[in-house]
PATORZA-343548 format. One record per residue (C-alpha): residue number from 1; residue in three letters; x, y, z. Coordinates in nm, 3 decimals. Layout:
N
PT, nr, rest, c1, c2, c3
PT, NUM, ALA, X, Y, Z
...
END
This chain:
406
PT, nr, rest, c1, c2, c3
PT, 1, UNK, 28.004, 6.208, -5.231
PT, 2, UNK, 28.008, 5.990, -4.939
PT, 3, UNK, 28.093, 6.151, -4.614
PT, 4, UNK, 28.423, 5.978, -4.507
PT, 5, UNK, 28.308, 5.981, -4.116
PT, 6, UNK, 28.063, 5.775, -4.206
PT, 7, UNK, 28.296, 5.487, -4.191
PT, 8, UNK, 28.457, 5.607, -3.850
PT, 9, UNK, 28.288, 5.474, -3.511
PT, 10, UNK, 28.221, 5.831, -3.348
PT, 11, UNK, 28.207, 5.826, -2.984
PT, 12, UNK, 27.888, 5.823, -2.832
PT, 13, UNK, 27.941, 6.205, -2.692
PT, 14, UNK, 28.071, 6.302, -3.038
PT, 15, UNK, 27.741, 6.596, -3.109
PT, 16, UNK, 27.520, 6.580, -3.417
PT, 17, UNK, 27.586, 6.785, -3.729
PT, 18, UNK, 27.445, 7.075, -3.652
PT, 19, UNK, 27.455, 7.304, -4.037
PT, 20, UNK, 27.397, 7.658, -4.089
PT, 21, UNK, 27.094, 7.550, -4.330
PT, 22, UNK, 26.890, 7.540, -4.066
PT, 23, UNK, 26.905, 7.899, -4.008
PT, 24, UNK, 26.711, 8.094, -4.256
PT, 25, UNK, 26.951, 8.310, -4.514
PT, 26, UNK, 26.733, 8.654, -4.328
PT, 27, UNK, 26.835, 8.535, -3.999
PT, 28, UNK, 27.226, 8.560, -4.072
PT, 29, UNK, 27.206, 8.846, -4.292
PT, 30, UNK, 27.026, 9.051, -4.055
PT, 31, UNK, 27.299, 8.959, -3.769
PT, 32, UNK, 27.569, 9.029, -4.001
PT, 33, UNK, 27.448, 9.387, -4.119
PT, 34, UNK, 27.283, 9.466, -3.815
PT, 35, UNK, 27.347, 9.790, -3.641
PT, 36, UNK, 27.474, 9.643, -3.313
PT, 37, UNK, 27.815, 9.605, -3.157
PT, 38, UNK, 28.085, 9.425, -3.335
PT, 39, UNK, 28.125, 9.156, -3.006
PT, 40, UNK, 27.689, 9.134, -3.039
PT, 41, UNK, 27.747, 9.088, -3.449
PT, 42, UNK, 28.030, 8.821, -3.392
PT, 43, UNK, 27.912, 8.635, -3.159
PT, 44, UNK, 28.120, 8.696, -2.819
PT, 45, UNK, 28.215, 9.036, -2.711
PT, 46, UNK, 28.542, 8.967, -2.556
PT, 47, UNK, 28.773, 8.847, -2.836
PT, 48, UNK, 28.834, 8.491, -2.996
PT, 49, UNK, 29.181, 8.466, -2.876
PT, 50, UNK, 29.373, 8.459, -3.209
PT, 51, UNK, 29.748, 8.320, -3.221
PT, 52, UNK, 30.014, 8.394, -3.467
PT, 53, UNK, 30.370, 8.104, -3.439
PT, 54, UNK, 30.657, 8.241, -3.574
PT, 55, UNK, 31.011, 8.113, -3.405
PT, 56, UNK, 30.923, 7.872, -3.213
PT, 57, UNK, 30.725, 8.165, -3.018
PT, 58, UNK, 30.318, 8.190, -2.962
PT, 59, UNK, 30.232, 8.537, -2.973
PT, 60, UNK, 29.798, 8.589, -2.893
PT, 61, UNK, 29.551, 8.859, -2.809
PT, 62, UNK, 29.358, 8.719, -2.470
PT, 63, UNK, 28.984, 8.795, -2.379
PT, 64, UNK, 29.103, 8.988, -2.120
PT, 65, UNK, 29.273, 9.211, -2.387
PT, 66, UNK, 29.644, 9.125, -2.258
PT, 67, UNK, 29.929, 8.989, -2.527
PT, 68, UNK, 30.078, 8.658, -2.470
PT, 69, UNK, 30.466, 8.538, -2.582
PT, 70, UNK, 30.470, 8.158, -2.528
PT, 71, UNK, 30.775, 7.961, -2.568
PT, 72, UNK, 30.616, 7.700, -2.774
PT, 73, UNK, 30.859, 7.421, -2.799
PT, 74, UNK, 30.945, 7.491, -2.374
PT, 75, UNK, 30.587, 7.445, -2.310
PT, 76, UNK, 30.559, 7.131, -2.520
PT, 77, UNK, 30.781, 6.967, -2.243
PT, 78, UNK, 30.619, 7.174, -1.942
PT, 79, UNK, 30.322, 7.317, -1.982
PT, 80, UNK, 30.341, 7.457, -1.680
PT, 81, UNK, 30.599, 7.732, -1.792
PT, 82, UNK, 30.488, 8.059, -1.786
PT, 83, UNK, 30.472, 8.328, -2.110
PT, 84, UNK, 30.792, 8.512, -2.207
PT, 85, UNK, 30.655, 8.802, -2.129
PT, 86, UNK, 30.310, 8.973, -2.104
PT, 87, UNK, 30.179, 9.332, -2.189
PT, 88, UNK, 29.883, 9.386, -1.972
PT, 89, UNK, 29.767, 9.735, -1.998
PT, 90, UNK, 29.618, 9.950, -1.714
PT, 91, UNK, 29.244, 10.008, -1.750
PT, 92, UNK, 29.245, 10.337, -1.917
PT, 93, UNK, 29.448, 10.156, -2.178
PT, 94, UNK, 29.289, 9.857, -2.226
PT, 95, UNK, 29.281, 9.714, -2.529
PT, 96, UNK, 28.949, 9.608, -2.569
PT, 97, UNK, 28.816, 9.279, -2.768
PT, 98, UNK, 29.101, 9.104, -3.014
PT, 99, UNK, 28.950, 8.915, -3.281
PT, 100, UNK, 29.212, 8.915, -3.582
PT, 101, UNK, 29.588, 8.749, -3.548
PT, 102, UNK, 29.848, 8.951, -3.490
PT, 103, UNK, 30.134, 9.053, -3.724
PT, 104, UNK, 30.510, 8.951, -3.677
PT, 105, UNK, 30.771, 9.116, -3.815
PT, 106, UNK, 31.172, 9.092, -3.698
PT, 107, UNK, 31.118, 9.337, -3.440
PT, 108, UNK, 30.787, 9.386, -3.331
PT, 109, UNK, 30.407, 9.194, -3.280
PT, 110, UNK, 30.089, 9.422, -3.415
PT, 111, UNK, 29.773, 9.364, -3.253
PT, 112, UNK, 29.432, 9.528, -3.396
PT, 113, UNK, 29.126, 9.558, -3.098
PT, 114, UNK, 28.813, 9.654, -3.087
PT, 115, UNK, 28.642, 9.899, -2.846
PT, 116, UNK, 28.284, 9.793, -2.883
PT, 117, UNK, 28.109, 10.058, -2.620
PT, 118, UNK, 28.317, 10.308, -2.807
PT, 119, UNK, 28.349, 10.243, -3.162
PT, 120, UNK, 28.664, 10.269, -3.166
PT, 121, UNK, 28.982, 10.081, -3.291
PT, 122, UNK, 29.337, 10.033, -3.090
PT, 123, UNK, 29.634, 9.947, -3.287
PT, 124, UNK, 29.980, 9.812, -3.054
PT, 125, UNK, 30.303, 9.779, -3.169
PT, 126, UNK, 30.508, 9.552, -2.888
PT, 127, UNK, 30.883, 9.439, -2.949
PT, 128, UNK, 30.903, 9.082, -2.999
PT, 129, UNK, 31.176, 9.104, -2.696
PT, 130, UNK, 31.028, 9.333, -2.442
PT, 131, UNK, 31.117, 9.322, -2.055
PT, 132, UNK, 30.954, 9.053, -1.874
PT, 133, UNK, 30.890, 9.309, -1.584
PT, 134, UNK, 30.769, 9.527, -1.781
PT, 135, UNK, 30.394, 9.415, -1.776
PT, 136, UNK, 30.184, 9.739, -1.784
PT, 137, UNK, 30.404, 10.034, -1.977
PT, 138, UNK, 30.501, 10.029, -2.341
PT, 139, UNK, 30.855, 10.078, -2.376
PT, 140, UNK, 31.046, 10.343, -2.564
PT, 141, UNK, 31.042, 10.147, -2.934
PT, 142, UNK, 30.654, 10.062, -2.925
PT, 143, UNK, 30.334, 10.282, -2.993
PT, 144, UNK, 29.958, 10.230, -2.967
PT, 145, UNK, 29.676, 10.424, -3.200
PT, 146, UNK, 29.332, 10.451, -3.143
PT, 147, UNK, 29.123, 10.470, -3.504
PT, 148, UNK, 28.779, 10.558, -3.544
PT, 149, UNK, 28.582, 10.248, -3.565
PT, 150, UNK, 28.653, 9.939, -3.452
PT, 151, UNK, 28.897, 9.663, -3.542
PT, 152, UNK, 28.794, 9.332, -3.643
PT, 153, UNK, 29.008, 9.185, -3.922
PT, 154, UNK, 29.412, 9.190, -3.801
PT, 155, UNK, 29.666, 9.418, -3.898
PT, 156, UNK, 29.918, 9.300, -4.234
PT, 157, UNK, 30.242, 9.378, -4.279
PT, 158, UNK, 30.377, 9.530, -4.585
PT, 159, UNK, 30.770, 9.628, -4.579
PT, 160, UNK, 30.784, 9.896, -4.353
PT, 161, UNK, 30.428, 9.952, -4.365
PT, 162, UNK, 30.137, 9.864, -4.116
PT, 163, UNK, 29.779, 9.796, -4.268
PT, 164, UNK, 29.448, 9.723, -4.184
PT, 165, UNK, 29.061, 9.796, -4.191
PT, 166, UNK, 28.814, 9.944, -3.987
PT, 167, UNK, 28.460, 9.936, -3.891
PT, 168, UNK, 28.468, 10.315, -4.043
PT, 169, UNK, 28.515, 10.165, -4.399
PT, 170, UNK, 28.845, 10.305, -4.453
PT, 171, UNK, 29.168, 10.107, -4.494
PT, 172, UNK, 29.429, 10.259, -4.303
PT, 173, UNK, 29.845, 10.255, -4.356
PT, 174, UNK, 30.053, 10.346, -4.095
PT, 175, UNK, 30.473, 10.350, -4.037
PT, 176, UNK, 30.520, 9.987, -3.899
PT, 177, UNK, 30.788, 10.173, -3.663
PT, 178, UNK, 30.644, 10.519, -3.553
PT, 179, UNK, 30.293, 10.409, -3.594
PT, 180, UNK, 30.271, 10.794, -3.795
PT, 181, UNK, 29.936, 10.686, -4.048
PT, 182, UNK, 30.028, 10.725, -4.437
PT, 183, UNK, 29.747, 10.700, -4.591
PT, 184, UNK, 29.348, 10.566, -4.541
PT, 185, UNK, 29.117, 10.489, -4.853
PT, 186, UNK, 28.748, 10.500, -4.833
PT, 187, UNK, 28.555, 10.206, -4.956
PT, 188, UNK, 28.229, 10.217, -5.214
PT, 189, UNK, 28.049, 10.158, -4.874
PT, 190, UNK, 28.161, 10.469, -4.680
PT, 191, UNK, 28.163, 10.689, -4.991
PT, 192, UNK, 27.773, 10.575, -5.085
PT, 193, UNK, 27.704, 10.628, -4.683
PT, 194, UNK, 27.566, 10.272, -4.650
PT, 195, UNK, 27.582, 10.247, -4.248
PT, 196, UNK, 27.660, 9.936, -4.111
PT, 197, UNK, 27.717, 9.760, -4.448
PT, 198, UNK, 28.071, 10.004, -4.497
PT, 199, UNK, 28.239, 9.730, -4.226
PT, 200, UNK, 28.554, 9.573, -4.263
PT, 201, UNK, 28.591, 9.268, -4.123
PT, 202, UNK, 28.862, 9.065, -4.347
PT, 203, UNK, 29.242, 9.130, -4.313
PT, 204, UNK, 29.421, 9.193, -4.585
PT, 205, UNK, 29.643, 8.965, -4.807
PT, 206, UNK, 29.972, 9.200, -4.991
PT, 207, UNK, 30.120, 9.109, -5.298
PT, 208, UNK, 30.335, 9.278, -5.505
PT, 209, UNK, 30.287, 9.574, -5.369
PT, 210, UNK, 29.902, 9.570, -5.375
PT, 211, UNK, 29.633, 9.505, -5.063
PT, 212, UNK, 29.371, 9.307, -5.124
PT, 213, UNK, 29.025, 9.302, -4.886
PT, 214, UNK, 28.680, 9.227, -4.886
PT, 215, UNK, 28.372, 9.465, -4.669
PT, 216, UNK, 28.013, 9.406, -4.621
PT, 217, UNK, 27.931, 9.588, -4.883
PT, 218, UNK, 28.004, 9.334, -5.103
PT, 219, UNK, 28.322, 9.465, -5.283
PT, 220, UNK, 28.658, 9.314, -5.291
PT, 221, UNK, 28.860, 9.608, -5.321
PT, 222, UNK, 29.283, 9.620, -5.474
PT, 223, UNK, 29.451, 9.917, -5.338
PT, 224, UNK, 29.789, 10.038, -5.384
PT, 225, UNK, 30.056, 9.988, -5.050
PT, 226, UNK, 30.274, 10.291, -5.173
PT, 227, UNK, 29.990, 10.549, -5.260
PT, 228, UNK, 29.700, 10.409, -5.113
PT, 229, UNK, 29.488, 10.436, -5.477
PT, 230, UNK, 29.279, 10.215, -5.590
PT, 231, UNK, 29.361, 9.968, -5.876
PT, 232, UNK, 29.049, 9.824, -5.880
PT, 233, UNK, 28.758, 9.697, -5.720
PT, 234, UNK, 28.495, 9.363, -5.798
PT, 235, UNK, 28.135, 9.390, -5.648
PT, 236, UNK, 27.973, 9.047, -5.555
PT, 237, UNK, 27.664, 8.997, -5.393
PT, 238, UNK, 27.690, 8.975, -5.090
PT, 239, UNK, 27.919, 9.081, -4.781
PT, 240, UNK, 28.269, 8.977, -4.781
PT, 241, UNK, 28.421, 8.914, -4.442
PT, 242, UNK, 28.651, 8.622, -4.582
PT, 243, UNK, 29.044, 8.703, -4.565
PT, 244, UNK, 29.117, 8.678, -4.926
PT, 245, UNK, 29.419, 8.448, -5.065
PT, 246, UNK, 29.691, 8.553, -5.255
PT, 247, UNK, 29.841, 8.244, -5.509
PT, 248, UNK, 30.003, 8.280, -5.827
PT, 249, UNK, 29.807, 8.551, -6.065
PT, 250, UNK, 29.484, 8.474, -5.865
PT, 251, UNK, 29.345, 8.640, -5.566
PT, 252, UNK, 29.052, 8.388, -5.390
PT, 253, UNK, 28.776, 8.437, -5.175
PT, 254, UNK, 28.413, 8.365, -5.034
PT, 255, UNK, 28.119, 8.590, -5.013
PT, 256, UNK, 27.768, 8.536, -4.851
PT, 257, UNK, 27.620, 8.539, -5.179
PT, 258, UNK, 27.748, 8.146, -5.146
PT, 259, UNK, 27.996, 8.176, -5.434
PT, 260, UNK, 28.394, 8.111, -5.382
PT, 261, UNK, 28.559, 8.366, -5.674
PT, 262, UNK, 28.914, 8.340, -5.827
PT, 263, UNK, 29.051, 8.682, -5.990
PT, 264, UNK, 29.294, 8.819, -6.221
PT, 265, UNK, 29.479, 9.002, -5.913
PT, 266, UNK, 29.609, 9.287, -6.219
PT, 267, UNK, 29.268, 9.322, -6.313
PT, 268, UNK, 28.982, 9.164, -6.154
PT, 269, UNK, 28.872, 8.919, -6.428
PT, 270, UNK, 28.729, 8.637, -6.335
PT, 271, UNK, 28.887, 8.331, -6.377
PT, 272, UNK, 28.646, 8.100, -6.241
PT, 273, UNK, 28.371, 8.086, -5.939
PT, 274, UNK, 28.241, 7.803, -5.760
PT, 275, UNK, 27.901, 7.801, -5.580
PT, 276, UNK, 27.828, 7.623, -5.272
PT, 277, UNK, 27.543, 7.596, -5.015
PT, 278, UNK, 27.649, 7.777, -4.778
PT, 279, UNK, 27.825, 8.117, -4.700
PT, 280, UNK, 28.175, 8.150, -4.708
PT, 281, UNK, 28.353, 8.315, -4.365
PT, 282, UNK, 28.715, 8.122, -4.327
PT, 283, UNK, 28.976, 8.268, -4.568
PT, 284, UNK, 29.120, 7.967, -4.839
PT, 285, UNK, 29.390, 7.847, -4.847
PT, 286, UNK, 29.677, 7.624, -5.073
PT, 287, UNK, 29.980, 7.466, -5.141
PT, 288, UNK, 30.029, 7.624, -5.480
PT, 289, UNK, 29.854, 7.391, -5.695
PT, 290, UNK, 29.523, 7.364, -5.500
PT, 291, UNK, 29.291, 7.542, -5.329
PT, 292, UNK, 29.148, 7.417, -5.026
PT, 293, UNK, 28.822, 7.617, -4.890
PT, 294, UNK, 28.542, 7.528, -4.588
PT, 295, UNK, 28.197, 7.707, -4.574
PT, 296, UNK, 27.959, 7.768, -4.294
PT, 297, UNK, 27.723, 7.511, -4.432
PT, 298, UNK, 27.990, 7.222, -4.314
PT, 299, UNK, 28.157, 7.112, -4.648
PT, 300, UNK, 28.516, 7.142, -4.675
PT, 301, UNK, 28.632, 7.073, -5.097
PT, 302, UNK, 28.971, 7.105, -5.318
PT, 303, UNK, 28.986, 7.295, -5.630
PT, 304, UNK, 29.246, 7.305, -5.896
PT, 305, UNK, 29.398, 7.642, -5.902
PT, 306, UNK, 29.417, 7.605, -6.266
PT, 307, UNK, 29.007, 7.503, -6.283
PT, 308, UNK, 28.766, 7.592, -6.590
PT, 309, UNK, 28.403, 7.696, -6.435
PT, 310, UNK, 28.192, 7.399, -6.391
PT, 311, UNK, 28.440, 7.173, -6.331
PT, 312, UNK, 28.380, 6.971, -6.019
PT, 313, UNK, 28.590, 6.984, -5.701
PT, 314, UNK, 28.894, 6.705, -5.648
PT, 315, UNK, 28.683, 6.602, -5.341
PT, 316, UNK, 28.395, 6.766, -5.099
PT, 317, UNK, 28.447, 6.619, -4.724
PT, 318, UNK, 28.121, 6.721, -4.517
PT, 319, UNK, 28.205, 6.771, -4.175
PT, 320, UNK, 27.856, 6.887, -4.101
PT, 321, UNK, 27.975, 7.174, -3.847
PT, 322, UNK, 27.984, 7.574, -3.908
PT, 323, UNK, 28.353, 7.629, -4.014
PT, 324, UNK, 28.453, 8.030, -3.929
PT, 325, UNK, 28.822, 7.965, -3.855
PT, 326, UNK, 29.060, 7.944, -4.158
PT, 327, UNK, 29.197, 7.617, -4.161
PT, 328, UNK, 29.574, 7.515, -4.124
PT, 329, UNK, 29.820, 7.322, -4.393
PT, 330, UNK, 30.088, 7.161, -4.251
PT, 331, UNK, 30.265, 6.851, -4.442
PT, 332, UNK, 30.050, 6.653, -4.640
PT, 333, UNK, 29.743, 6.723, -4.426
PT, 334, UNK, 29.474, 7.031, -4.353
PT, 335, UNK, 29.370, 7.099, -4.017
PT, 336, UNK, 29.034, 7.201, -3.945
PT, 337, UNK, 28.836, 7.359, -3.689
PT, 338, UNK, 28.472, 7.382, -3.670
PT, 339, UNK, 28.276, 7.698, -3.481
PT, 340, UNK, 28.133, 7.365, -3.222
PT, 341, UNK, 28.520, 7.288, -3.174
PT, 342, UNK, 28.510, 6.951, -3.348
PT, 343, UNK, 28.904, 6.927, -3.522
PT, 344, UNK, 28.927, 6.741, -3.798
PT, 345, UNK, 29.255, 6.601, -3.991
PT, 346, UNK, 29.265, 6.565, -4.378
PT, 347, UNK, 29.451, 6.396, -4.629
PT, 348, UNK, 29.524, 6.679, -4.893
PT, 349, UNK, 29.497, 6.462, -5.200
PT, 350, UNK, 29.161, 6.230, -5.066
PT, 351, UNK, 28.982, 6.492, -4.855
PT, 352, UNK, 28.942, 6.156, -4.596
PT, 353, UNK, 28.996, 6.200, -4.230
PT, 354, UNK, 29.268, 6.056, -4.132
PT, 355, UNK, 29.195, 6.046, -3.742
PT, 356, UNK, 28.869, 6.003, -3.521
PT, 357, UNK, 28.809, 6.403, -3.498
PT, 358, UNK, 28.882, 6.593, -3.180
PT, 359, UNK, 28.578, 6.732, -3.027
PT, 360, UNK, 28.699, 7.003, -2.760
PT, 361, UNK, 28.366, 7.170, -2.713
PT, 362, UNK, 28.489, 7.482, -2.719
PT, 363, UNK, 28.386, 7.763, -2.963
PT, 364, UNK, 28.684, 7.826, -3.221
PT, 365, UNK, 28.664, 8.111, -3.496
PT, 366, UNK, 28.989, 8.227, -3.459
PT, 367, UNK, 29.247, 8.117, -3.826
PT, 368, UNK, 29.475, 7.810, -3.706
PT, 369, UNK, 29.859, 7.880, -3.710
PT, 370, UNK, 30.105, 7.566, -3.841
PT, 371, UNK, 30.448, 7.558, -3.748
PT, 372, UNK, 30.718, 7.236, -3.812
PT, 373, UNK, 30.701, 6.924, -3.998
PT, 374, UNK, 30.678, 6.552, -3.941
PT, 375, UNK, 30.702, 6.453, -3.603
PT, 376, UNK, 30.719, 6.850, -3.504
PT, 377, UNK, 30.441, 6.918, -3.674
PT, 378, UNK, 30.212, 7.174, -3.465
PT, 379, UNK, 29.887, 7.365, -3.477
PT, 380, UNK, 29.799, 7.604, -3.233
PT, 381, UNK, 29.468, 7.789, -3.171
PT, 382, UNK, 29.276, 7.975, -2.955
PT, 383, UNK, 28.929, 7.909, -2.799
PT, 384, UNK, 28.634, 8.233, -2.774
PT, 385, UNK, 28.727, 8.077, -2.380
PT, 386, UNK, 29.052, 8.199, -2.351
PT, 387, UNK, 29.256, 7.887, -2.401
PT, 388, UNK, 29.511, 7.824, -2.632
PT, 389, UNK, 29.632, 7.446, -2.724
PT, 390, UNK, 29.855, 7.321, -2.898
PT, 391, UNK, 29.772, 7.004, -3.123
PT, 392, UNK, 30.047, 6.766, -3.184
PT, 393, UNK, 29.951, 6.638, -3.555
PT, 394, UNK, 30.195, 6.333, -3.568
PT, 395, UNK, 30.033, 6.170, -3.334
PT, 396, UNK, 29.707, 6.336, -3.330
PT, 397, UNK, 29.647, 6.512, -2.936
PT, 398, UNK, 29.697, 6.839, -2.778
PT, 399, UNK, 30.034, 6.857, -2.641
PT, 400, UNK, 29.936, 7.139, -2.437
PT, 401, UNK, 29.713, 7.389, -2.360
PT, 402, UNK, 29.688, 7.770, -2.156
PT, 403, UNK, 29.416, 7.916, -2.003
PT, 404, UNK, 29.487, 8.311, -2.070
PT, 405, UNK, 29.196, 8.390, -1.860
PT, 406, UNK, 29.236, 8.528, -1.501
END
């Protein structure tokens, strides 16, 4: 298909495509299953700065390893107002590199780090309306864990239940309010003692009672929330690190063997696959009817949930840029951000772009976070820098934006 930027004057700064074809399929696999350092693996050692919006509040994970509560809708008419409140640990309790969004729930933000000297993994339960003064000590209703391996992918809630997996190649379930662990299961990867290739790098998606999750040993893996047993598990070939989607009977996601896959979530049949060029990292996502999916090699495409194999995409828009971060839907439109921090708007049911793109320079892998509608409409995001911005999608600008750094 025709690339719709094609037909948009680009500004004379905007960079050239720059697509992950160019870098021989050896080259990435041997970064992804190397045995180095998660921060060496992904790319930037200190965190991506990943943002969850729920309430009108921005809660993020810095680089420095400190968690952020931003009144959003304050700051969009003074940026200059500081965060509700900040938890910055003391240095024997740092929290090391945060790469996966945290987890709301009524009472409390989860955060998932990553200790990458150590190998080890910090889970942190905060309340969602902790002391302001209170920068350094956890108070009386939160808890911290330290797991064995690292933590890339973000914790999930599920009920009362915490979940989420682990460099180690276990998933682990732990009381969302005492933090006491329930349950871990081993993946194929641990259990067959593959190394490096046991990782888990996706966060889960829950439905009905199930987890769902990908590793690098190229299983995505069903596993019970109550018992922690498995009810099944689908081998594909190649590593999964994509946060698998959850929509109607069908769970959804990308592998690096270049294939997108749709599944019976009961029972792992497939229901249809669709290959692409280039390896799949962002998680998918929809609004019920369609599935909406960006790969590394640049090209962003719709697919009918309902699809038969072989059947071609509604529309394929190229934006010619490494996409890690899961995109945003908000409205009638999906937000996307490319790895080289080019932001591009779509129109759901063309796949055109509706504005010039943004280009922000700035390294983005972190999943987008939507909040509002029409005129309120909001995206907000975090940099591998340590800023977060908001993007006002009405009229197409960042309303404002924090640097979390000090």
């Amino acid at each position: 298909m025709t690339n719709p930027l094609s037909t948009i004057a680009l500004p004379s700064a905007f960079p050239k495509p720059r697509l992950l074809s160019l870098i021989p399929a050896i080259a990435l696999l041997s970064l992804v299953l190397a045995g180095c350092a998660p921060g060496n693996v992904i790319g930037v050692a200190e965190g991506w700065t990943p943002v969850t919006a729920v309430d009108g509040v921005v809660y993020t994970g810095t680089r420095d390893g400190n968690v952020l509560a931003l009144n959003a809708q304050e700051m969009d008419r003074d940026e200059r107002i500081g965060p509700i409140w900040e938890y910055k640990p003391r240095e024997e309790n740092r929290l090391g590199s945060i790469f996966g969004s945290p987890a709301v729930s009524d009472t409390h933000v989860y955060l998932s780090s990553a200790h990458t000297d150590e190998e080890t993994g910090r889970l942190l339960a905060l309340s969602r309306n902790r002391q302001a003064d209170n920068r350094s000590q956890l108070q009386q209703d939160e808890w911290e864990k330290t797991i064995e391996g690292a933590l890339v992918g973000g914790p999930v809630l599920a009920g009362s239940r915490l979940i989420v997996g682990s460099e180690d190649g276990r998933l682990y379930c732990f009381d969302a309010t005492t933090g006491d662990r329930l349950w871990t299961y081993q993946t194929q990867g641990l259990l067959m003692e593959l190394g490096k290739e046991r990782r888990i790098w996706s966060t889960p998606a829950i439905t009905n009672g199930v987890a769902y999750f990908g590793a690098m040993d190229g299983y995505m893996y069903a596993v019970s929330v109550e018992s922690g047993q498995e009810v099944w598990k689908f081998k594909t070939g190649g590593a999964i690190v994509t946060n698998p989607l959850v929509v109607g009977n069908a769970v959804i996601f990308g592998s690096f063997d270049r294939t997108l896959y749709a599944l019976d979530a009961s029972n792992a049949t497939v229901l249809w696959t669709y290959s692409s060029d280039g390896w799949w990292w962002a998680g998918p996502v929809s609004d019920g009817e369609t599935v909406y999916a960006a790969d590394m090699g640049g090209q962003v495409l719709a697919l009918p949930l309902d699809r038969r194999d072989g059947d071609p995409p509604l529309w394929i828009h190229e934006i010619g840029y490494i996409v890690n971060a899961t995109p945003a839907l908000v409205d009638d439109k999906m937000v996307v951000a490319a790895k080289s921090g080019v932001v591009s708007i779509l129109d759901l049911g063309t796949g055109t772009a509706e504005e010039v793109p943004l280009d922000l320079e700035k390294d983005i892998r972190a999943s987008l976070a939507a909040s509002g509608s029409g005129e309120l409409a909001r995206i907000y995001f975090g940099d591998v820098d340590g800023v977060v911005r908001s993007l006002d999608v009405d009229r197409w600008r960042v309303s404002w934006t924090l640097e979390t750094r000090e």
